[in-house]
KOLMAR-421043 format. One record per residue (C-alpha): residue in one letter; x, y, z; residue number from 1. Coordinates in steps of 0.02 Angstrom, whole numbers. Layout:
A/X/Y/Z/NUM $
...
***
This chain:
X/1312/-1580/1561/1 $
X/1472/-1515/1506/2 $
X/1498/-1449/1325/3 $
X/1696/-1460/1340/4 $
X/1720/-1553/1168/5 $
X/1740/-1493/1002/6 $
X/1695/-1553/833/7 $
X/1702/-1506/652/8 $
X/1548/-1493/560/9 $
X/1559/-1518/350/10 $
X/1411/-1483/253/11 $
X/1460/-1489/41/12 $
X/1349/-1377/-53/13 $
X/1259/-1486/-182/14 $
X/1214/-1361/-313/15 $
X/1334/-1374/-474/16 $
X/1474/-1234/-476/17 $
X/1434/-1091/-631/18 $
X/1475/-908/-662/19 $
X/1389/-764/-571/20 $
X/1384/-611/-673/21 $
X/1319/-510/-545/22 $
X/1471/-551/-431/23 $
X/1598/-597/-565/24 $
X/1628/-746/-482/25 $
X/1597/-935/-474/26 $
X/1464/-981/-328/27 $
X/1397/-1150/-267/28 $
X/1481/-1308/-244/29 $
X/1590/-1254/-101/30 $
X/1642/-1349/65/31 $
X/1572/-1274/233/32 $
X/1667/-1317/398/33 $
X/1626/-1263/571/34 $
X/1704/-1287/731/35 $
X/1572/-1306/880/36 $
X/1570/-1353/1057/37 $
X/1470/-1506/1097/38 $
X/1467/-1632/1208/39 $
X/1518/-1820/1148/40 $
X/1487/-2001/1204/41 $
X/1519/-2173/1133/42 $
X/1342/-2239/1104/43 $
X/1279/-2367/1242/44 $
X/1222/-2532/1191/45 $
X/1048/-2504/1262/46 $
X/1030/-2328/1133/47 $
X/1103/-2442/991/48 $
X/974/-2593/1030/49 $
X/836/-2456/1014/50 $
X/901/-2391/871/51 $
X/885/-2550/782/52 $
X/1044/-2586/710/53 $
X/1073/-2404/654/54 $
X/1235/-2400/762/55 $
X/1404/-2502/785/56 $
X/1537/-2520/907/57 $
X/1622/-2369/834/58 $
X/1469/-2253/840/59 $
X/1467/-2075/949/60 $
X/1339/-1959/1026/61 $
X/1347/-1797/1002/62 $
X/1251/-1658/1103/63 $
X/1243/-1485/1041/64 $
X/1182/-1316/1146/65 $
X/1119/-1231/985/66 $
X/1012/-1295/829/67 $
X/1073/-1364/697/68 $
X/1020/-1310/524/69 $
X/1101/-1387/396/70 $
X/1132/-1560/353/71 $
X/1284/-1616/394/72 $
X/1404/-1706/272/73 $
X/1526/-1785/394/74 $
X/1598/-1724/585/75 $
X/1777/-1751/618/76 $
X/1801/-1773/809/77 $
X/1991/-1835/877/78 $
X/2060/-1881/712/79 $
X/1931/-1981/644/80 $
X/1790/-1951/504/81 $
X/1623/-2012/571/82 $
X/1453/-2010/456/83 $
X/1292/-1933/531/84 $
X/1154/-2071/572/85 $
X/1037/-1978/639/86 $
X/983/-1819/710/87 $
X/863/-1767/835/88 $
X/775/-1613/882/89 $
X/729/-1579/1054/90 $
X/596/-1448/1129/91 $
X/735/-1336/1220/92 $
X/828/-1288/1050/93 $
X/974/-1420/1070/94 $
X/1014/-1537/929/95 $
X/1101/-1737/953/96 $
X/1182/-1818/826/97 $
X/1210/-1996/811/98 $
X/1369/-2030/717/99 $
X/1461/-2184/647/100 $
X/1653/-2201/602/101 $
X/1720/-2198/428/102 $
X/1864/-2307/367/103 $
X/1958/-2388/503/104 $
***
């Protein structure tokens, strides 16, 4: 399997933005992006009857070489925004996301 895609992972920090003395600075609250290589699908209609409804027309598969360890906001892949479903951890360290599209 190829990994000749990229997306662009967002994860927002949830904790409430507030001074640091220590670092004279304000922490928390910030927006994470990373760009990874992956591998992406459209999701088949036999994964989306076994997923029960979870996914749409509009939903993608994505395959990543290397764990994931955060949890993802939303991935941006060709121009569109698309929502994390579900993830999946597999024995040999890779990661799959299942994805739908936000908005249009």
């Amino acid at each position: 399997m190829r990994y000749a895609d990229t997306v662009v992972l967002k994860y927002n920090d949830k904790t409430n933005k507030r001074y640091d003395p220590d670092s004279g600075r304000m922490v928390g609250g910030k927006e994470w992006a990373r760009t990874i290589a992956c591998n992406v699908t459209g999701a088949s209609l036999d994964l989306q009857a076994k997923l029960g409804g979870l996914l749409n027309t509009n939903s993608i598969v994505i395959r990543f070489r290397s764990p994931i360890t955060v949890g993802i906001d939303t991935i941006e892949y060709n121009g569109g925004k698309y929502k994390p479903v579900t993830v999946r951890d597999y024995l040999a360290g890779r990661n799959v996301i299942y994805a739908n599209k936000v908005g249009k």
